[in-house]
C-alpha positions in Angstrom: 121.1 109.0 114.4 123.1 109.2 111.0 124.9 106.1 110.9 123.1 103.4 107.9 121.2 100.7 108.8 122.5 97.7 107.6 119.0 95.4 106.9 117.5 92.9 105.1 114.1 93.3 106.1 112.6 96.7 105.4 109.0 97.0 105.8 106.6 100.2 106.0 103.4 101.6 107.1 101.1 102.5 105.0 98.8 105.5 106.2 100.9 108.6 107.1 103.7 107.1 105.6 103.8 106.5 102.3 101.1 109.2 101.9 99.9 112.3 103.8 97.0 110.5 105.3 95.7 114.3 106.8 95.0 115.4 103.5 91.7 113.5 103.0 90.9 114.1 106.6 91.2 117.7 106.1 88.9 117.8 102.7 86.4 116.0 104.4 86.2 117.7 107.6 86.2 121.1 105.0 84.0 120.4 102.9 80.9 119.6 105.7 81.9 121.8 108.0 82.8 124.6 106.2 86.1 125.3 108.2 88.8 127.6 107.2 92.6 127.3 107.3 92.7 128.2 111.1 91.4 125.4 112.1 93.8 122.6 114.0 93.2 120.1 111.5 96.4 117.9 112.6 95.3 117.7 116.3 92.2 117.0 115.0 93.7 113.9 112.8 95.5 112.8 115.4 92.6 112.0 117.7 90.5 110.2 114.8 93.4 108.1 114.3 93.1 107.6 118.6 89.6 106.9 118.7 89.9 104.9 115.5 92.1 102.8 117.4 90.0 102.5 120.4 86.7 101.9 118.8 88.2 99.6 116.3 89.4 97.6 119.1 86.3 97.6 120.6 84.9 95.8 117.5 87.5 93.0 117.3 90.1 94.6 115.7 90.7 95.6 112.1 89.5 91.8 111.0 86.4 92.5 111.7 86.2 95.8 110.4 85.4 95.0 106.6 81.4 95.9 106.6 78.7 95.8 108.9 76.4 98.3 110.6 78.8 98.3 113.7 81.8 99.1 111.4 79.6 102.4 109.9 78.5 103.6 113.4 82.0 103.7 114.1 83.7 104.8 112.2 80.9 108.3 111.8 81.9 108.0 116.5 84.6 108.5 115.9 84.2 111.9 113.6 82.0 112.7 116.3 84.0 112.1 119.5 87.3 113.7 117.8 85.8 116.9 116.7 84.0 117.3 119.6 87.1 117.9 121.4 87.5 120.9 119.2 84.1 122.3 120.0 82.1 121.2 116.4 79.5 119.0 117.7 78.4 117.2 114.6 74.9 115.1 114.8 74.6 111.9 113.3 73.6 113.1 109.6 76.9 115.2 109.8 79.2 112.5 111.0 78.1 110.6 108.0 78.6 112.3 105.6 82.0 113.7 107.0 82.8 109.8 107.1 81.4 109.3 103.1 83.6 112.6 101.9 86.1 111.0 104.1 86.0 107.9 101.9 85.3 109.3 98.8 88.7 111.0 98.7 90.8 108.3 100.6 92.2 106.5 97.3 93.1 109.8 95.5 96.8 109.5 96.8 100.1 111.3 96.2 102.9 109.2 98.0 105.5 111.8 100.0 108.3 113.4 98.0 110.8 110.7 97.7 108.9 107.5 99.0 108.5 105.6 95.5 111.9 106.6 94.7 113.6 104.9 98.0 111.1 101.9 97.5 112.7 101.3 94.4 116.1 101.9 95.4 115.4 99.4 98.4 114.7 96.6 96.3 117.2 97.1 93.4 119.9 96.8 96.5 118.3 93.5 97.2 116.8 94.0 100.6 113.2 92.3 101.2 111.0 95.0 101.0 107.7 94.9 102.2 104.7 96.5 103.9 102.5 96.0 107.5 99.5 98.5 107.6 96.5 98.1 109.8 93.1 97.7 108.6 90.2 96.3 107.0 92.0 93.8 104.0 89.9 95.1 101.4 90.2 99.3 102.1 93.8 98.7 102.6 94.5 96.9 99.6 92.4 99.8 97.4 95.4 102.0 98.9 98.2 100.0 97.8 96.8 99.7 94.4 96.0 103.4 94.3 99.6 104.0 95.0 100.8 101.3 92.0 102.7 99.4 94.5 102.4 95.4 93.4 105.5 96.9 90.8 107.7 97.9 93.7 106.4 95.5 96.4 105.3 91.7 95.8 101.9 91.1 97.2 103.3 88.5 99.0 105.3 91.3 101.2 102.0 93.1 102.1 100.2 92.4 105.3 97.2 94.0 106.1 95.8 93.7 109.7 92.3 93.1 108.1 93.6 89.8 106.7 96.3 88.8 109.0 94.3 88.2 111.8 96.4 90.8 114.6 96.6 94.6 114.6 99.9 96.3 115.5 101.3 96.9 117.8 100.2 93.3 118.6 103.6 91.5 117.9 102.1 88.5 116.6 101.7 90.5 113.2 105.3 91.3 113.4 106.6 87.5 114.2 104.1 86.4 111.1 105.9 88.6 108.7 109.3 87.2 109.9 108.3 83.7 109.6 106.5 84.7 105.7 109.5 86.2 104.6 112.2 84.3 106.2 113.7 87.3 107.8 114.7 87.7 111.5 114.1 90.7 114.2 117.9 90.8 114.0 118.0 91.9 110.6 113.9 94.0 110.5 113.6 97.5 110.4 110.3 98.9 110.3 109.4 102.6 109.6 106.3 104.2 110.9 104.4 107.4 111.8 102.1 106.1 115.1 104.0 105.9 117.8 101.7 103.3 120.0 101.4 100.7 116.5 104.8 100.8 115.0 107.4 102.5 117.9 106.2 100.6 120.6 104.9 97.8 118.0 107.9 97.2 116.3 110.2 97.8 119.4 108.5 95.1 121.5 108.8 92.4 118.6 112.8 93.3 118.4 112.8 95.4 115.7 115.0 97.8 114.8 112.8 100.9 114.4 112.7 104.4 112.7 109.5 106.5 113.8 108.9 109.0 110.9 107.8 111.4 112.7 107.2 114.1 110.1 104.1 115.9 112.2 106.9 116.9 114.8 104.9 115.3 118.0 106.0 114.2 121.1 106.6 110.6 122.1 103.8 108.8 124.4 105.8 106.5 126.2 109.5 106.2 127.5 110.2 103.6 124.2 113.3 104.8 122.4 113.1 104.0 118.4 117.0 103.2 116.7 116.3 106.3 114.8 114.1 109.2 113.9 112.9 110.8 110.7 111.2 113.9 109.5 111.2 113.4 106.0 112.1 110.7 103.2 116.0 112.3 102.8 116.5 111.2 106.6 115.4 107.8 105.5 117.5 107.9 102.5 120.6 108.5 104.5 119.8 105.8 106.5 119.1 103.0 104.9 120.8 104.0 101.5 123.8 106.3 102.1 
């Protein structure tokens, strides 16, 4: 696990990545419900990002995720289906306005300790730098311009489910950004938080992969990333060092 990775291609996540993507969740889910600092806010994350997922798929995907009424009702589901598992039954007025606080506070970000800093370390060493996020083109693309990162990170080099046309971990998206940016699987690394999209993602496109697993969980499947980080010094050491 501490030996560098020598790469060309290094290419991130966006959400729970770059950022602490449980910090809006957590505002939102306080400020309707009224809930206190006992309550299991990351499980709860982590099964909004699961039925985000699932209901997303069951809408086409992230590509067709940009507006509509079927995108709204979903995405207040899934508020309701997550939390639900934690006893807080919200009705339909709750979920949505759970969903709009959600929202309102999404593009108010603070990158991890350390993450602009390697981003720009990254690219003055010359290594193609880029990012692959899921999600609707336009949401995403607030996020990355929240964060300032067309300095660090040519648009070119950012690929957004929403726009691409696959969602991780569909491997097509992962082939497309090879062929974009003339890199190979060989010489790809990708780093990311969700096991299912960018472990087994990455892994089944022939990546070389480091799950950043900063939240401490358990792996879902019997997939074995290259490497494994808890915070942006392990990915320091191994990319940089």
């Amino acid at each position: 696990m501490n030996e560098r990775i020598q790469a060309k291609g290094i290419f991130f996540d966006v959400d729970d990545t770059l950022y602490d993507h449980l910090t809006p969740f957590r505002q939102a889910v306080e400020v309707v419900a009224n809930t206190t600092g006992s309550f299991p806010y990351e499980a709860a994350y982590h099964r909004l990002r699961y039925y985000s997922d699932k209901l997303s798929l069951s809408l086409g995907g992230a590509g067709a995720m940009e507006a509509g009424s079927a995108t709204e009702q979903m995405r207040k589901q899934r508020f309701q289906l997550a939390l639900a598992e934690f006893d807080m039954e919200l009705s339909i007025e709750q979920a949505a306005q759970m969903q709009a606080a959600y929202i309102g506070c999404q593009y108010e970000i603070t990158m991890f300790p350390g993450a602009r800093e390697l981003l720009e370390k990254l690219a003055m060493a010359g290594h193609t730098v880029g990012l692959i996020t899921n999600g609707a083109g336009e949401h995403q693309m607030n996020k990355i311009r929240a964060m300032d990162l067309d300095r660090l990170i040519p648009p070119a080099y950012q690929f957004v489910s929403g726009n691409v046309g696959w969602d991780k971990p569909d491997i097509r998206i992962f082939n497309h950004v090879n062929e974009r940016t003339g890199t190979t699987p060989a010489n790809s690394v990708y780093i990311g938080d969700s096991w299912r999209n960018d472990v087994v993602g990455g892994l089944g496109a022939g990546w070389r992969v480091i799950w950043f697993n900063h939240r401490g969980v358990d792996p879902e499947s019997e997939h074995k990333p290259h490497h494994i980080a808890r915070h942006y010094e392990d990915l320091s050491r191994l990319l940089m060092d």
